[in-house]
C-alpha positions as CSV (number, residue, x, y, z in Angstrom):
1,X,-40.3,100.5,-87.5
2,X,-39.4,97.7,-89.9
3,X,-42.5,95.7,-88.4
4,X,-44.7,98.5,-88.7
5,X,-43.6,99.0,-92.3
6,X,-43.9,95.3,-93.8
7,X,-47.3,95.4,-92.5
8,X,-48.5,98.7,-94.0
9,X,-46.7,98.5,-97.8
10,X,-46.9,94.6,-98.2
11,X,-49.9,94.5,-100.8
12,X,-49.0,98.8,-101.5
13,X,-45.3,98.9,-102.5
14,X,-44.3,97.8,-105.9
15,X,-43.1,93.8,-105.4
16,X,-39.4,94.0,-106.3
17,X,-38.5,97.2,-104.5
18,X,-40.5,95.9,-101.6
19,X,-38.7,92.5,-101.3
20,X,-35.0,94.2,-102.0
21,X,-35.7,96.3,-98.8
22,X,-37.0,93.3,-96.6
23,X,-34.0,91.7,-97.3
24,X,-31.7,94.6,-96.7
25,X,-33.3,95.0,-93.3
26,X,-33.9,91.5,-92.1
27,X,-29.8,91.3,-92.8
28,X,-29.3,94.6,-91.0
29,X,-31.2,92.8,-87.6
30,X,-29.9,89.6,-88.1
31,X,-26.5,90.7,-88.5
32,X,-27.1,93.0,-85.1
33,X,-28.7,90.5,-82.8
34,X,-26.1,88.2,-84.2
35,X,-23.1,90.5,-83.2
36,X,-25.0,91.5,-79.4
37,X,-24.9,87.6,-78.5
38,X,-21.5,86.8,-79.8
39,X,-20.5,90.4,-78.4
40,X,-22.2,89.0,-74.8
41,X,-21.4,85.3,-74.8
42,X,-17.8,85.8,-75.1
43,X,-16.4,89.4,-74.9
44,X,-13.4,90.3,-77.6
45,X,-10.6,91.9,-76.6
46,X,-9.7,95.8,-77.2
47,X,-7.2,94.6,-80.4
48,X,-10.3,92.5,-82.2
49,X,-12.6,95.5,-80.9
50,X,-10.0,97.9,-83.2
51,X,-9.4,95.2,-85.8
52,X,-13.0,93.8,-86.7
53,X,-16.1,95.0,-84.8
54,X,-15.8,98.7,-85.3
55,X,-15.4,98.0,-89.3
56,X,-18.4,95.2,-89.4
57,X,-20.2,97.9,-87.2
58,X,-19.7,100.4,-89.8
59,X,-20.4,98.2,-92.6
60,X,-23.8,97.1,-91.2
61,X,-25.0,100.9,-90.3
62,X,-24.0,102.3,-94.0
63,X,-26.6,99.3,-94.9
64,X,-29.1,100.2,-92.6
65,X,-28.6,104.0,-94.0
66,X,-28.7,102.8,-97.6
67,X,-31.8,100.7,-97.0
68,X,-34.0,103.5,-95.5
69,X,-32.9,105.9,-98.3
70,X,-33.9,103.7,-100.7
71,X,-37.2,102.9,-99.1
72,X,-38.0,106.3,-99.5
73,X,-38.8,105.4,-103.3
74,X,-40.5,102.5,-102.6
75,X,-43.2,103.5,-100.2
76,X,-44.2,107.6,-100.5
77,X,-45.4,107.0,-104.2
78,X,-48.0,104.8,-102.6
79,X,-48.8,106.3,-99.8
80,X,-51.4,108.9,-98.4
81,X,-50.7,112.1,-97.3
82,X,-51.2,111.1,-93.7
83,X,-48.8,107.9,-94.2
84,X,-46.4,110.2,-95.9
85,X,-46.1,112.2,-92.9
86,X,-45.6,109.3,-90.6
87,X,-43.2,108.2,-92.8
88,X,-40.9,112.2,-92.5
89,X,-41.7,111.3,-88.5
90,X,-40.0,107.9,-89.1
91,X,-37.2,109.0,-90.6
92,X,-36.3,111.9,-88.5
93,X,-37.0,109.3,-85.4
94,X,-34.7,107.2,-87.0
95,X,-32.2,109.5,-87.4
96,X,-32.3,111.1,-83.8
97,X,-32.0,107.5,-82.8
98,X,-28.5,107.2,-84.8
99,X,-27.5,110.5,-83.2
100,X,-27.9,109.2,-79.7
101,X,-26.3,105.6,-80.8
102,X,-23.3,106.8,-82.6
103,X,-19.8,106.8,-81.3
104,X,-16.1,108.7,-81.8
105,X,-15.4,105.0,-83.8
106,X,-18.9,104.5,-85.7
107,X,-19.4,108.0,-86.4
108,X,-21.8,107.6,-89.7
109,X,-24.1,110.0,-88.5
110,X,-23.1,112.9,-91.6
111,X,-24.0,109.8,-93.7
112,X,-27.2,108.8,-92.8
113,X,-28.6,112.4,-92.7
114,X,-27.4,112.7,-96.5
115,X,-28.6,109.6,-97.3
116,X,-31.9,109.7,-95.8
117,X,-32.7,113.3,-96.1
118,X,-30.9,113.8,-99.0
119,X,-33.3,110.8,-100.7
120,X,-36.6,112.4,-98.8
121,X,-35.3,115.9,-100.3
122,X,-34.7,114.2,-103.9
123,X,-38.4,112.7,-104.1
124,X,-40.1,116.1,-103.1
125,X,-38.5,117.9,-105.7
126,X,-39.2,115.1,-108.2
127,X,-42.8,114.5,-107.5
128,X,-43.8,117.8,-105.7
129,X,-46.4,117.5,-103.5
130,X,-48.5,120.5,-101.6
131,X,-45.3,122.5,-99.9
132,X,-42.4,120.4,-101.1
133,X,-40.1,123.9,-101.2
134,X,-40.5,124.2,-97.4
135,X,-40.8,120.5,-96.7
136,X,-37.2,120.6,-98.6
137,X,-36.1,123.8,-96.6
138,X,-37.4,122.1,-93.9
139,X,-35.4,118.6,-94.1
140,X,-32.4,120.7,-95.0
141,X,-32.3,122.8,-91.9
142,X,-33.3,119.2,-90.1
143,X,-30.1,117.5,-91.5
144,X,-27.8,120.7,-90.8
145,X,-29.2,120.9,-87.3
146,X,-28.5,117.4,-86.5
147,X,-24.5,117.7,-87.6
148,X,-24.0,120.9,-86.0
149,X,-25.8,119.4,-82.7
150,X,-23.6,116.1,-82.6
151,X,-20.5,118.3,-83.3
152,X,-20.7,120.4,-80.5
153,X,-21.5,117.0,-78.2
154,X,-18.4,115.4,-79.4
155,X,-16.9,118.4,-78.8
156,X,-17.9,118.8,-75.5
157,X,-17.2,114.8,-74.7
158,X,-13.8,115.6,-75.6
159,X,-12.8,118.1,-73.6
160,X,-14.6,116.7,-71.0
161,X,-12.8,113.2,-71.5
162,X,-9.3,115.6,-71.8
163,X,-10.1,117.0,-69.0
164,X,-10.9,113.7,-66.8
165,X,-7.4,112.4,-68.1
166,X,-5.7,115.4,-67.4
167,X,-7.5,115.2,-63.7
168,X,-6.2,111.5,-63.4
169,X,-3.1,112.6,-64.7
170,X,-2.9,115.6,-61.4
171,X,-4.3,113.2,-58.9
172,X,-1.4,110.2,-59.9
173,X,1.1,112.5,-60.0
174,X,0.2,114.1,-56.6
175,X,-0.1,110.8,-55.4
176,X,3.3,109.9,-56.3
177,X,4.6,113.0,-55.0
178,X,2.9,112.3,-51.5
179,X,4.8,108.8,-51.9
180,X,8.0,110.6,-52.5
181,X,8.2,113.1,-50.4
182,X,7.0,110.1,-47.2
183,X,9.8,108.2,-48.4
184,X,12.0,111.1,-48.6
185,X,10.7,112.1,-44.9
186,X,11.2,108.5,-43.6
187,X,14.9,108.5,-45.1
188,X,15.6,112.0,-43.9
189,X,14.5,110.5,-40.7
190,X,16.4,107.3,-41.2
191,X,19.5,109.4,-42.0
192,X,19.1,111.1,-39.0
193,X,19.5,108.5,-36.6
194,X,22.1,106.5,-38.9
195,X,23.9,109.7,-38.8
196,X,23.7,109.9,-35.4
197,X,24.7,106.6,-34.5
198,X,27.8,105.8,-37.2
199,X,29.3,109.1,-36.3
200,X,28.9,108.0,-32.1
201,X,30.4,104.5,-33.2
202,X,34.0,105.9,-34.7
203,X,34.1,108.9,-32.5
204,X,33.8,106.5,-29.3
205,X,36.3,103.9,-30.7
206,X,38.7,106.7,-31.0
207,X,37.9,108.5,-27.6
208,X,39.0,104.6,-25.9
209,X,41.9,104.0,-28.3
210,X,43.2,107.6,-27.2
211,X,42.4,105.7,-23.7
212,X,44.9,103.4,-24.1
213,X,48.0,106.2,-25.1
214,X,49.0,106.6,-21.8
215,X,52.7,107.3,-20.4
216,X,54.2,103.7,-19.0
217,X,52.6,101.6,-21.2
218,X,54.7,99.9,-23.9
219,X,55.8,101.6,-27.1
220,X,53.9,98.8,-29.3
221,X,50.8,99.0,-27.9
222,X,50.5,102.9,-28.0
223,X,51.4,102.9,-31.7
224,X,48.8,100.6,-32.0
225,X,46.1,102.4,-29.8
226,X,46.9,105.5,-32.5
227,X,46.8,103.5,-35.7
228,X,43.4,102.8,-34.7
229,X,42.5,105.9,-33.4
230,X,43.7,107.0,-36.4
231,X,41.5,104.8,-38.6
232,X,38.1,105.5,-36.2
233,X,38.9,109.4,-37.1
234,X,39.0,109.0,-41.0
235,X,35.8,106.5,-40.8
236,X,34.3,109.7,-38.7
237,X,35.5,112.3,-41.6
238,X,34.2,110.2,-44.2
239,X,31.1,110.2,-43.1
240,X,30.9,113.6,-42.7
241,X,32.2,114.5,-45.9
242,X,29.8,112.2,-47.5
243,X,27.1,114.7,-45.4
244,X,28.6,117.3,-46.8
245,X,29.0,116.6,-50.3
246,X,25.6,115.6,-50.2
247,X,24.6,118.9,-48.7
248,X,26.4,120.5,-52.2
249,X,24.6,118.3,-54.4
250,X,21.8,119.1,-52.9
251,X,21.9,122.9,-52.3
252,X,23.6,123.4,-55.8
253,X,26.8,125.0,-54.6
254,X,29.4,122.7,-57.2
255,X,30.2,124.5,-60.1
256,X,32.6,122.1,-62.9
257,X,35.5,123.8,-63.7
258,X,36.2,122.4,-67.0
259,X,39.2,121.0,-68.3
260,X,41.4,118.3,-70.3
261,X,41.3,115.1,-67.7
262,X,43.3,112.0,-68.7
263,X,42.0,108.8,-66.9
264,X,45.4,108.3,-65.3
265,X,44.9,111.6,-63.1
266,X,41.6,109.9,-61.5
267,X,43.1,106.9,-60.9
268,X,46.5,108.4,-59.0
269,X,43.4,110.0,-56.8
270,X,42.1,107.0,-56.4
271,X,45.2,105.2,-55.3
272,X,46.1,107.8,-53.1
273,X,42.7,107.6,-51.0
274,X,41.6,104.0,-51.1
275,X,44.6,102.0,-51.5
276,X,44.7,102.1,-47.5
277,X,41.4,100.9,-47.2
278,X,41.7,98.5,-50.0
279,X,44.7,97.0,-48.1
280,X,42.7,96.5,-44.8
281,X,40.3,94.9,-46.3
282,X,42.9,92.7,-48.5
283,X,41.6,93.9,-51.9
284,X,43.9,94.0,-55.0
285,X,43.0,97.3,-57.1
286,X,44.0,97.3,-60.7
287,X,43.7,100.0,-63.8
288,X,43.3,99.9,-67.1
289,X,43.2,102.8,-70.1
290,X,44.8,105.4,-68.1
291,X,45.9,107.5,-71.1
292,X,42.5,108.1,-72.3
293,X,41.1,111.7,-71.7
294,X,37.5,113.4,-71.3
295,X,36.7,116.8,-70.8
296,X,35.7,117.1,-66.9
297,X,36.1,118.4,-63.9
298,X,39.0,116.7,-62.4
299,X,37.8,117.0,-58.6
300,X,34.0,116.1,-59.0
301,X,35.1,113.1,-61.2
302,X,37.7,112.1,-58.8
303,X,34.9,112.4,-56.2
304,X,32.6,110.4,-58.3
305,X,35.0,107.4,-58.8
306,X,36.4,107.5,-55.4
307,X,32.5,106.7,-54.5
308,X,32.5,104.1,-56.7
309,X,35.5,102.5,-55.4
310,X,34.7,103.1,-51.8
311,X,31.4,101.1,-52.5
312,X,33.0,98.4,-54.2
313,X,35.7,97.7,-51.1
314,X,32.9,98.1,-48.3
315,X,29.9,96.5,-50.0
316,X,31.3,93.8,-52.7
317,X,33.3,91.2,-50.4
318,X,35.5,90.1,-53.6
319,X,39.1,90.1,-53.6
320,X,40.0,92.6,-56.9
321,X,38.4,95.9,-57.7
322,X,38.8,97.3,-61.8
323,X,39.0,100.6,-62.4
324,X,39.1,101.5,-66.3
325,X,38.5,103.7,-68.9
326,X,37.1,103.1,-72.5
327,X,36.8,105.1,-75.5
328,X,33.3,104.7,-77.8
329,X,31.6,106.5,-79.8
330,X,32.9,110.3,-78.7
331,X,32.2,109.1,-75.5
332,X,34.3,108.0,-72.1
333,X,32.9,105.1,-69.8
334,X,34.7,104.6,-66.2
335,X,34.1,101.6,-64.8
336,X,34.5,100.4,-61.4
337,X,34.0,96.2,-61.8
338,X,34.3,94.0,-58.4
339,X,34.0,90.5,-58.5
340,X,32.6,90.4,-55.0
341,X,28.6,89.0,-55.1
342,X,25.6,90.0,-57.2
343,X,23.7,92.8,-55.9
344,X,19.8,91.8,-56.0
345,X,18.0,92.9,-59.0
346,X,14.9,94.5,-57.0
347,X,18.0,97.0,-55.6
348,X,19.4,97.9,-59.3
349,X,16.3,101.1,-59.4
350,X,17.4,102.4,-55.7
351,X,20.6,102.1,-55.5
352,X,21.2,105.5,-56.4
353,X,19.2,107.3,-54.7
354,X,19.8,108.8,-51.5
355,X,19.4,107.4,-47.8
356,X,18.8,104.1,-49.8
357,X,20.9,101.2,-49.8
358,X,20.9,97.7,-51.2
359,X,20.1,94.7,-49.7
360,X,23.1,92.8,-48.7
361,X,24.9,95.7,-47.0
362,X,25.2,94.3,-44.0
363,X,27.7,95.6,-41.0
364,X,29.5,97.6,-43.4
365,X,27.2,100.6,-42.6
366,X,27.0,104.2,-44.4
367,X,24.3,106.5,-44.9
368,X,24.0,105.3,-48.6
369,X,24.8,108.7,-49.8
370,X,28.2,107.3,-52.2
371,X,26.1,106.1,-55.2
372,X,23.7,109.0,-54.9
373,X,26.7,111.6,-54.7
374,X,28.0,110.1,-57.8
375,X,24.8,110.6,-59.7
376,X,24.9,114.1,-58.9
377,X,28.3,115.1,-60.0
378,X,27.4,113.0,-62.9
379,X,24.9,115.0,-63.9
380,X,27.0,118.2,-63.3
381,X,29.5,116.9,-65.8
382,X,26.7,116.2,-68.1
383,X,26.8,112.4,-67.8
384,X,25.1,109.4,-66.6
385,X,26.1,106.8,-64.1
386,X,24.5,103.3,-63.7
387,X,25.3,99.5,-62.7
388,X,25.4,96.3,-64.3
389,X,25.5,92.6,-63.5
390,X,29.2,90.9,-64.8
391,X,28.5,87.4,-66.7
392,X,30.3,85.6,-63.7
393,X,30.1,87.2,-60.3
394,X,30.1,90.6,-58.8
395,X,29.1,94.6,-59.9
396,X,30.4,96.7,-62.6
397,X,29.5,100.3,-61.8
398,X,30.0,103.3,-64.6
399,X,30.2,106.6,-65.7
400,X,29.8,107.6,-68.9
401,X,30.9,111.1,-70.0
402,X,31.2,113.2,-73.3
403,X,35.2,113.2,-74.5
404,X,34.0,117.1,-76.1
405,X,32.9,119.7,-73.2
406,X,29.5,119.3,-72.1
407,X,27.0,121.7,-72.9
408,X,24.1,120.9,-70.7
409,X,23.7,118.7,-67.4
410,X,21.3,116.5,-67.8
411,X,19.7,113.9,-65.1
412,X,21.8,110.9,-64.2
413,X,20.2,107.6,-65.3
414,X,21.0,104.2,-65.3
């Protein structure tokens, strides 16, 4: 079009007017061929994208628009009545060309219309040729049309691009709930057999310690055959009350019965049902901050502690478990810190969830149903649980709790 008009006003058009407009245009296609091979040779990234070539894009379309406005003055007064209508073709081609160029982020459209109709709309009414009312009426209606038009398409490329993110949205999240519920199948399945076998293991240890109780035999060695009997039971009803807890968790049925809890009630629970294992395994447990209180329920937090600590004595492999309270901030953190070996970082997301263990478990066995127990009666009580690395060596596992009574459970996170 620019060709066509340098050609056909270049001895018409009035000299200055002509030359101004040559130049506007000849920077308008310099500036764009410029841009296409930089923009080709070497892409920019989304930030410069945001940051320069939207604005110089802009920039060099509101010169293009002011440039064919303008040239409305400088070629109709010298032209025919045919050229003039080539040149109301020309313009309306050039803006139907905008319309199908322009984007959400160079949207100049509304400003080329009132630019370049508004200037075609300006000359009729000034010079008024045969029918310049309708040719007004008509460019008018023209300009209207053309807004009204690209709003309903940007309209319609919007929900349409809402409604594409919203599918991608619906097909990742089904994805991921096909991932969860295989590796909720695979644990399930996992749990089965683990259940299955760690139950056999205690309850045949017991069923040949029993074996050995038999009348004759020395005093010594009976007591002994029933101290580990003894033991292989309790490994048996742990497991199966780690089952069954889960179970709870899982089916709802715990309900907290609030009250006043000072930190020295959990950690007398504690005592009471881990020393002995502690001991066997020739672990030291120490307290700290037993007169500080929270509003819980004594059982589930005693439950959820007694996790803790029953992780800490099977898993960590250090010689001195922690158990403590702390105060902050109208809140109540109870930690359980080993200083047995680092649990692996790739572990700290899973550890809490059920059927999953961590890496370095080892012979020590389980159904890995502690931590995950202890997230759940977390969350009952309104709190959070989670894990950190100490600076030196070894796990510090907590649970942080409101001091005033909880309002509502929220999830457990880390």
């Amino acid at each position: 079009m620019t060709a066509f008009l340098a050609l056909q006003f270049v001895h018409r058009a009035e000299k200055t007017g002509f030359a101004l407009w040559v130049c506007a245009m000849s920077a308008v296609l310099v500036g764009w061929l410029a841009a296409w091979i930089v923009f080709r040779s070497k892409p920019p990234s989304d930030e410069a994208i945001l940051r320069t070539w939207i604005p110089g894009a802009k920039v060099i379309m509101w010169l293009c628009n002011l440039a064919t406005a303008a040239s409305v003055w400088v070629f109709l007064p010298v032209s025919d009545p045919d050229l003039r209508a080539m040149l109301l073709v020309l313009c309306a081609w050039f803006l139907i060309i905008q319309f199908a160029a322009a984007t959400e982020a160079t949207q100049v459209l509304r400003s080329a219309v009132l630019l370049v109709l508004g200037s075609l709309t300006a000359w009729l009414m000034v010079e008024r040729p045969p029918y310049f009312l309708q040719l007004s009426l008509f460019l008018v209606l023209f300009g209207a049309t053309l807004i009204a038009i690209r709003r309903f398409v940007r309209e319609a490329v919007v929900k349409a691009a809402r409604a594409q993110a919203m599918a991608d949205a619906s097909r990742r999240e089904l994805a991921q709930a096909l991932v969860e519920l295989e590796r909720e199948r695979d644990a399930k399945t996992h749990f089965i057999r683990a259940a299955s076998h760690d139950l056999q293991q205690p309850l045949q240890a017991a069923a040949l310690f029993l074996d050995g109780v038999r009348p004759g035999r020395a005093q010594r060695e009976q007591s002994l055959s029933l101290d580990n009997a003894k033991r292989s039971l309790g490994v048996a009803r742990s497991l199966v009350e780690a089952m069954l807890q889960h179970l709870r968790l899982e089916g709802r049925a715990l309900k907290p019965k609030w009250r006043r809890v000072a930190a020295g009630e959990i950690f007398d629970r504690v005592r009471l049902t881990q020393a002995s294992a502690a001991s066997a395994e020739q672990i030291r447990l120490s307290f700290a901050g037993a007169r500080i209180a929270l509003h819980a329920d004594l059982d589930l937090l005693g439950r959820a502690v007694e996790n803790l600590v029953s992780n800490a004595i099977r898993h960590s492999g250090g010689a001195r478990v922690l158990i403590g309270a702390r105060r902050k901030a109208g809140q109540v953190v109870l930690w359980v810190i080993d200083d047995g070996t680092h649990f692996d970082l790739e572990d700290e997301t899973r550890l809490f969830l059920p059927f999953e263990q961590g890496s370095r478990v080892g012979a020590a066995g389980g159904f890995g149903l502690g931590l995950a127990a202890t997230r759940g009666l977390a969350a009952l009580m309104g709190g959070t649980c989670g894990v950190k690395q100490t600076a030196s060596k070894g796990a510090a596992f907590y649970i942080r709790l409101s001091v005033e009574p909880a309002v509502d459970a929220s999830k457990c996170a880390a």
